[in-house]
C-alpha positions in Angstrom: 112.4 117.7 67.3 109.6 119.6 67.0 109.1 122.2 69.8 106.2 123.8 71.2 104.8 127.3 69.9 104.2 128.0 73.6 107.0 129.3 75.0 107.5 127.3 78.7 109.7 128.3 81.1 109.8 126.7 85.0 110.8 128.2 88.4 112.4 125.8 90.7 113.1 126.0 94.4 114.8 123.3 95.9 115.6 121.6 99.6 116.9 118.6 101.0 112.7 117.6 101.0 111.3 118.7 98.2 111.8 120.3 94.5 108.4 123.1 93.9 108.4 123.8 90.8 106.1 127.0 88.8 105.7 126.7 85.3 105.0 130.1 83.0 104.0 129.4 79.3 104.1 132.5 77.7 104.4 134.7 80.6 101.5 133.1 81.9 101.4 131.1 84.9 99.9 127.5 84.5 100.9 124.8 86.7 102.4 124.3 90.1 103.6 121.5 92.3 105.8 119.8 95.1 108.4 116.7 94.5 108.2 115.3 97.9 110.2 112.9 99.6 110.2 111.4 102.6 112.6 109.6 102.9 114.9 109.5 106.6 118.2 109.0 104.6 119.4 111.8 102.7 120.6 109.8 100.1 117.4 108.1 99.3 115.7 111.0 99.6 118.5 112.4 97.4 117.9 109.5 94.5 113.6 109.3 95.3 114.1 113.4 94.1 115.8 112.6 91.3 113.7 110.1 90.0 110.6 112.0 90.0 112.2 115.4 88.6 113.3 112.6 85.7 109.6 111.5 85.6 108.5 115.0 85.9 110.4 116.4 82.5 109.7 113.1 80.9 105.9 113.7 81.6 105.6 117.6 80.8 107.6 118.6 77.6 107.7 121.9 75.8 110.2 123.1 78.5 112.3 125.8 76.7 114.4 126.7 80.2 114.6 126.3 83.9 115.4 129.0 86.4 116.8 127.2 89.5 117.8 128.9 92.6 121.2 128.8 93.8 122.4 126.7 96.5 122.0 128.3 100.1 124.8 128.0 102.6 123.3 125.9 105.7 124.6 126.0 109.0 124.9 122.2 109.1 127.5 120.7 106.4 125.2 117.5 105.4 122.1 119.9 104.7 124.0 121.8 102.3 125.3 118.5 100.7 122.7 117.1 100.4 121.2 121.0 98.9 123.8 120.6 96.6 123.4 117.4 95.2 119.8 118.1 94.5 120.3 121.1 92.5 123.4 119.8 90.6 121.1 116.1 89.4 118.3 119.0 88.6 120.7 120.8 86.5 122.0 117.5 85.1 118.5 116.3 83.8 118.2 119.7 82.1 121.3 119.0 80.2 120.6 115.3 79.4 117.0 116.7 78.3 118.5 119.5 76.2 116.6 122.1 78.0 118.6 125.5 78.9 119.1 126.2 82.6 120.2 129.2 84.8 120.8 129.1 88.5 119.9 132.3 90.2 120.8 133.3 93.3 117.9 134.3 96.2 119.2 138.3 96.5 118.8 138.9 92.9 115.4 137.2 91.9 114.0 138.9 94.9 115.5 142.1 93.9 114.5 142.2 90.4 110.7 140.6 91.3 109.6 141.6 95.0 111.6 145.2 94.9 114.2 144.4 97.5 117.3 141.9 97.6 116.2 141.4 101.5 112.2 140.4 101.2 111.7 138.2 103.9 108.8 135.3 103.5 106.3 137.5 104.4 107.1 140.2 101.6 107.3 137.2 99.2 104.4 135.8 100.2 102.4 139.3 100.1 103.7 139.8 96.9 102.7 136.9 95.4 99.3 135.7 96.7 98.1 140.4 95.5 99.2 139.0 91.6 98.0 135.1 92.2 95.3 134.7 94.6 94.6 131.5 93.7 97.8 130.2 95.2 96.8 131.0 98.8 97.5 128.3 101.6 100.4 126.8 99.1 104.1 126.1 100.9 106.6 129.0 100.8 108.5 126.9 98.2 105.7 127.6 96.0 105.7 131.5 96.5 109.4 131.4 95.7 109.5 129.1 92.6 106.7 131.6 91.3 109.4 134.4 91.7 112.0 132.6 90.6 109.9 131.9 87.2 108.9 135.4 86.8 112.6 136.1 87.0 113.4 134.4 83.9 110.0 135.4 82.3 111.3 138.9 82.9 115.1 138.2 82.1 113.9 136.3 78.8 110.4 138.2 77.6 108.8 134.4 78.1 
């Protein structure tokens, strides 16, 4: 297969709700977006999710890796199921599309990107929106699947 000179790397951020993903091509930012569902059941929320991440990788190619952040312990055992499930399908479409993935836990990337292992939304947020203006008013999942790309942009020279 022929791959892309652009060198494509995505940030992903998931919930029970939702999958944002960033996408960097060589270092550069260039697209952003929610997979939403909504879904009452968890489990067709589960499958509606991992039907459009499918569609989403099917429909944007050139991906050379995916950054996804780590699973989150919830107070409530069916939120961090259902957490789980979605970031274990997302890893499992990398690996049935070939494309290299690395979970990442919230401490580091926040560390490494935003200067301190404890940033709280407001120090993401600040951080993010003084480097991309253009991404004011988007959803906190957005702020943090930006950091969680320029994590592995960092980690990887993308």
């Amino acid at each position: 297969m022929k791959r892309s000179l652009n060198k494509a790397l995505l940030g992903i951020d998931c919930d029970t709700k939702k999958i944002a993903i960033t996408r960097f091509e060589n270092g550069t930012l260039k697209s952003w977006g929610l997979l939403t569902s909504q879904h009452k059941v968890a489990q067709d929320r589960t499958f509606e999710l991992y039907g459009l991440f499918e569609n989403y990788l099917k429909n944007n190619k050139g991906i050379d890796r995916v950054m996804i952040e780590e699973s989150l312990f919830a107070n409530n055992f069916w939120t961090s199921k259902t957490l789980t499930e979605v970031i274990s399908f997302c890893k499992l479409l990398c690996h049935l599309n070939n494309i290299t993935f690395e979970i990442v836990y919230n401490t580091t990337w926040k560390k490494e990107i935003v200067g301190s292992g404890k940033a709280s939304k407001k120090d993401i947020a600040d951080w993010v929106l003084k480097k991309y203006p253009q991404l004011k008013g988007e959803k906190q999942d957005i702020l943090d699947s930006v950091c969680i790309g320029l994590y592995g942009v960092k980690k990887y020279g993308y």
